[in-house]
C-alpha positions, 0 to 999 in steps of 0.5 A: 419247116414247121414245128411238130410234136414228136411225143406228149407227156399226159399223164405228167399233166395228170400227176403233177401241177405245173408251174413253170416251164422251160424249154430245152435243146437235147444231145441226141445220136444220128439214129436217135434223132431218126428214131424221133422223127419216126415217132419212137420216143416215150416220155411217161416215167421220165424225169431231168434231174440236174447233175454238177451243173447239167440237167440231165434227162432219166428214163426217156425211151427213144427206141432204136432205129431200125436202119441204124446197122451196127450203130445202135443206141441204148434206148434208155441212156441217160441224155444231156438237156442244153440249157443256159447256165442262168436258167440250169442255176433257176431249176436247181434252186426251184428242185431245192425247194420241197416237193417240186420235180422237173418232168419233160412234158413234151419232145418236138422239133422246132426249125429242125431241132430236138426240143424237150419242154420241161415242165417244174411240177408239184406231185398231186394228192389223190384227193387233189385229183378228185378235186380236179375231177369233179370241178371238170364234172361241174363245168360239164354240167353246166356247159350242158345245161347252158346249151339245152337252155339256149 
C-alpha cells in the first residue's frame, strides 16, 4: 500500500516557520477514518496543544461520513495524537519557549495508517512575509533573466 496524502496545510507553511517537525499516529473512530479516506478533513485553523502529558489536536474538521447510519462523529472534537513519551516531553519544553506553536501541517496514511505531520513553528510578521515575497520575486527574475540569456 502506498503513502497518500489525504489533506495538506498551506497556509501554516505561509503563517508560521517551521522549524522541526515530528510525525504522529491519531485516535480517529471507523466513520472518521472513512471520512479521511474520502478526503473530508481540513486542517486550516488547527493547532495541537499538549494536555497532562497528551498532545491533543484543536480545530481539525473531519466531516461526517455519509454511510456512517446512526454512528456519527462530531466533526470538530477535540483528537488525541499518539507520540513517545520522549518526544510528547521535547514538544512540551519546545511550546514553553515564547512564541512557538505546534501546527498539523498535514494528514496521510502511511501502510494504512492515519498520520498527522506536526510542524513546531514561529508565527511570522507581516513584514516577514514581505520579505519572503520579494526574496521569491527576485529569484524569479533571475531564473527569467538566466533562461532568456541562455
Amino acid at each position: 500500500m502506498s503513502d497518500t496524502t489525504i489533506v495538506q496545510n498551506r497556509r501554516a507553511r505561509h503563517d508560521y516557520e517551521i522549524l522541526s517537525r515530528f510525525e504522529a499516529g491519531i485516535a480517529l473512530t471507523g466513520s472518521e477514518v472513512k471520512s479521511a479516506r474520502d478526503h473530508k478533513v481540513q486542517l486550516q485553523g488547527a493547532y495541537a496543544r499538549v494536555k497532562d502529558g497528551e498532545v491533543w489536536l484543536l480545530g481539525a474538521h473531519i466531516a461526517p461520513y455519509a454511510n456512517a447510519g446512526y454512528a456519527t462523529h462530531d466533526p470538530t472534537r477535540d483528537r488525541k495524537l499518539l507520540l513517545h513519551k520522549k518526544e510528547i516531553r521535547r514538544i512540551a519544553q519546545m511550546v514553553e519557549q515564547r512564541g512557538l506553536t505546534l501546527i498539523p501541517l498535514s494528514m496521510y496514511f502511511k501502510r494504512g495508517k492515519v498520520k498527522v505531520e506536526l510542524g513546531m513553528g514561529r508565527g511570522l510578521k507581516r513584514y516577514d512575509k514581505r520579505e519572503v515575497v520579494k526574496k521569491r520575486d527576485q529569484q524569479r527574475a533571475l531564473e527569467e533573466a538566466l533562461r532568456r540569456r541562455g
